[in-house]
N, C-alpha and C positions, 0 to 999 in steps of 0.2 A: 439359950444362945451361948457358944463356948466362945472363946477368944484364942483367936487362929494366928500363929506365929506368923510371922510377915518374913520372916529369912530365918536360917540354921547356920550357926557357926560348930567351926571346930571337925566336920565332915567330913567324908568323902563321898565325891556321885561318881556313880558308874556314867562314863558318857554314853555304851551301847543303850539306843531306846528299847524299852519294853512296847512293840506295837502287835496291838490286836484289831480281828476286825477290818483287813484292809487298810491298815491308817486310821482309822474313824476315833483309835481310844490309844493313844499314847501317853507313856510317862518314864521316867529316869529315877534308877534307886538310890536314894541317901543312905549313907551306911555310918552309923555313931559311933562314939570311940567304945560305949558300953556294949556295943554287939548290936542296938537295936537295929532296926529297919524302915526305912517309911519310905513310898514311894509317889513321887509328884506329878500327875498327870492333865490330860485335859478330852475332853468326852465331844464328839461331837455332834449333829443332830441323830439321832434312831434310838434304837432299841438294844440291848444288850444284853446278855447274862453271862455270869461271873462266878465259879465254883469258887471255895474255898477249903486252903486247908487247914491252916490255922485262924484262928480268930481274927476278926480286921473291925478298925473304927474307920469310915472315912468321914473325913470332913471336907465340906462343901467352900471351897472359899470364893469361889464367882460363877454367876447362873445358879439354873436350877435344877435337878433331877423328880421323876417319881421312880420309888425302888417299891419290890413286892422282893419280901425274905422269900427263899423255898420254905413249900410245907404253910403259907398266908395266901391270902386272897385280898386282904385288906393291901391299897397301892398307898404311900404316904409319902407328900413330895415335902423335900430338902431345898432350902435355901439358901445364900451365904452367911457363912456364920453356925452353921448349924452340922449336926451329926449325926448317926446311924450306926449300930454296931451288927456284925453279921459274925454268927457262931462258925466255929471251924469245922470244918468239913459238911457244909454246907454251900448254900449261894445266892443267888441273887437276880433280878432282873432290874436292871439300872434302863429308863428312858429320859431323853433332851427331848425337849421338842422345840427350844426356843436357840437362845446365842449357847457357844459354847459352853460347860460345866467344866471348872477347873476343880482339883481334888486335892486331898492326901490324906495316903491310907498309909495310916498302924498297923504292924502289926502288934498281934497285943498276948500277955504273956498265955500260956496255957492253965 
């Protein structure tokens, strides 16, 4: 179980939303004063997937998901509180099936 920052000081957010999926999967980019990146979103009920090109941690901070890495078969569901790392240039299939899944995804060094 990791411990999920409740606010970010000292930021900047991009206000355009990042929306995929019809609406279904929105989120807005945080950008640090060190360069990082992390992006805050919220998942709504289906099915998804999610390429990636850099590495990414998300954390689960409300609801729940099951994700299947590309390349597994094995599905393993995320609760709040909790995390998942997905290697870069790879991807993912993230599903809700219950209330909303709120997020945020690292990205994480190379």
């Amino acid at each position: 179980m990791s411990s999920l920052p409740t606010q970010f000081t000292g930021v900047t957010v991009v206000t355009k939303a990042n929306v995929y999926f019809d609406g279904k999967v929105v989120s807005h980019s945080v950008l640090f004063a060190d360069g990082a990146k992390k992006t805050l979103g919220l998942i709504y009920p289906g099915s998804y997937h999610f390429g990636t090109d850099a590495a990414e941690r998300m954390e689960i901070v409300a609801g729940s998901c099951n994700v299947t890495l590309d390349g597994q078969t094995t599905v393993q569901t995320y609760a709040a509180g909790t995390h998942f790392d997905v290697p870069g240039k790879s991807g993912f299939t993230i599903e809700v099936t219950g209330a909303l899944c709120e997020y945020i995804c690292s990205f994480l060094p190379a």
